[in-house]
C-alpha positions in Angstrom: 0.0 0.0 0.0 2.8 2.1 0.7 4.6 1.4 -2.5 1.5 2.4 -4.6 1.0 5.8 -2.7 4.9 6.3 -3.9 3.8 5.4 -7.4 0.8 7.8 -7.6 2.9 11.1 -6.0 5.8 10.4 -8.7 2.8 10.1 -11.4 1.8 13.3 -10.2 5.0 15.3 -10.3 6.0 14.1 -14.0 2.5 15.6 -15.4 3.7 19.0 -13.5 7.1 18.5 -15.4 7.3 20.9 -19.2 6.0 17.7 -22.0 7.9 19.7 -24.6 12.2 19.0 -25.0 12.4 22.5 -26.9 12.3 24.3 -24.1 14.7 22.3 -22.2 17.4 22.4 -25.3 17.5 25.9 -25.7 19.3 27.6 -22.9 20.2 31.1 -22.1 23.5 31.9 -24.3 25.4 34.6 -22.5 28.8 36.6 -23.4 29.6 38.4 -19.8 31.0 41.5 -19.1 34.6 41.3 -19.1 34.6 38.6 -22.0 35.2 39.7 -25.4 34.0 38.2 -29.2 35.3 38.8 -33.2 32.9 37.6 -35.6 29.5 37.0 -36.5 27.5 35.4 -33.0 24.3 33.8 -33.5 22.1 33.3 -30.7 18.7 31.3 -30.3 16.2 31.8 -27.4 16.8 34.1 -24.8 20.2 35.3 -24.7 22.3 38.0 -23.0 25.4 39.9 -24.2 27.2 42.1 -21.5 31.1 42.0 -22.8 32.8 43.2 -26.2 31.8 42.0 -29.7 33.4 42.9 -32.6 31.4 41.8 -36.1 27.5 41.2 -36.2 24.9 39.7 -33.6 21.9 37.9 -34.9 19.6 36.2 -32.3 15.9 34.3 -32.9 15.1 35.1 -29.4 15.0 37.8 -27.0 18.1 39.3 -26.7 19.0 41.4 -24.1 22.3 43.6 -24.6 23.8 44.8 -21.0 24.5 48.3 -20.4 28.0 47.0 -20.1 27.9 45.3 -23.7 29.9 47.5 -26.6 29.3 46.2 -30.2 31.4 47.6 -33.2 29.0 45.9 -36.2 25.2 45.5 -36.7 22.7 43.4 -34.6 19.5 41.3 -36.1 16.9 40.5 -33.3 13.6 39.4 -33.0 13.2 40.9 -29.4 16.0 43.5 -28.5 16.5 44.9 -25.1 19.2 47.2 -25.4 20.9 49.4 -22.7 24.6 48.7 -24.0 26.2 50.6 -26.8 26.6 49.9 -30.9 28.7 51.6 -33.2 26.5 49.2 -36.3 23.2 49.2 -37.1 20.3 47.8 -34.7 17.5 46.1 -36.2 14.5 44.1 -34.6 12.0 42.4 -36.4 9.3 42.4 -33.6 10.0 44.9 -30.4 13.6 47.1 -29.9 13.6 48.8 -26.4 16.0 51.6 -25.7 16.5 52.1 -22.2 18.1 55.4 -20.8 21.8 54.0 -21.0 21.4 52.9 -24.9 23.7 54.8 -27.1 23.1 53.8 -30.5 25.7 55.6 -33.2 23.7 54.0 -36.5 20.5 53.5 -38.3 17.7 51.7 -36.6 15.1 49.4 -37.6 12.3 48.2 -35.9 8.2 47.1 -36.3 7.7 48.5 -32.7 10.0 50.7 -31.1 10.3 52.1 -27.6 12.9 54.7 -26.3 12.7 55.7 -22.9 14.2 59.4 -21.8 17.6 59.4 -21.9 18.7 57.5 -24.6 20.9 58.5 -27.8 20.8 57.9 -31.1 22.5 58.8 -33.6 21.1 57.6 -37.4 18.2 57.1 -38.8 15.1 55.9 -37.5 13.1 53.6 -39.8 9.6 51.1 -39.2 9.6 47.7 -40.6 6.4 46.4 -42.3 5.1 43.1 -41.3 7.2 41.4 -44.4 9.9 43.4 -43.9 10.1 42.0 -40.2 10.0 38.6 -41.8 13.8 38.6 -42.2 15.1 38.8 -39.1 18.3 36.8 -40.3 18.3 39.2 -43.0 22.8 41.0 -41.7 22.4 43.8 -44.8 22.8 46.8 -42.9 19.4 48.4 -42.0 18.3 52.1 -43.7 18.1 51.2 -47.3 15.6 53.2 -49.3 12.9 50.6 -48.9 12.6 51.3 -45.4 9.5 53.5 -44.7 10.2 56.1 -42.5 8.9 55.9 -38.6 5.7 57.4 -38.0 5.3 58.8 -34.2 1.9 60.1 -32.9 2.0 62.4 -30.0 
């Protein structure tokens, strides 16, 4: 009797347990501040860059750049939470944040786009249409004359 009172609680638990192995393969990648990358990075799921890349970030996921992070080259995202620095162009095919330590010294390109007070660019601003935001692997630089310019209502 004992034994099946086991049984059922460890019946129990594995139902609680995630059914899917997707979400147990994909990690959270992470460069840290204080480590330093040359070359093109790609990144799936949620990932986090905090340290020194030199060449182009492209990530599937939500990608959250640390206000620590410099990157020298452009940067494809799905999601992008930015508070770090680029000297490249930023482009997100769903949402780019820009929190109040982002300094951004190229062109943007977003489908939703949120800058909070305090942070800097420097480039052009440009909205991405829903095919357009298709191609998030897409590296060409952002800004080419096929981008329509970003709309704001105040």
């Amino acid at each position: 009797m004992f034994s099946k009172k086991q049984s059922s609680e460890n019946t129990n638990s594995r139902q609680l347990e995630p059914t899917t192995t997707r979400s147990r393969s994909r990690g959270i990648s992470m460069l840290a501040d204080g480590c330093s990358f040359q070359g093109k990075m790609f990144l799936q799921g949620e990932s986090r860059v905090g340290g020194h890349v030199e060449g182009s970030v492209i990530c599937d996921g939500i990608l959250t750049v640390e206000e620590s992070a410099v990157i020298t080259g452009d940067l494809n995202g799905v999601v992008v939470l930015f508070n770090g620095r680029i000297d490249g162009n930023l482009r997100a095919s769903d949402l780019l944040r820009l929190s109040p330590t982002a300094r951004v010294y190229g062109d943007l390109a977003a489908k939703r786009l949120v800058v909070e007070d305090g942070a800097r660019i420097e480039g052009r601003v440009s909205y991405l249409t829903s095919t357009e935001s298709n191609s998030e692997h897409d590296v060409d630089p952002v800004g080419s004359s096929e981008d329509e310019p970003l709309q704001v209502a105040v």
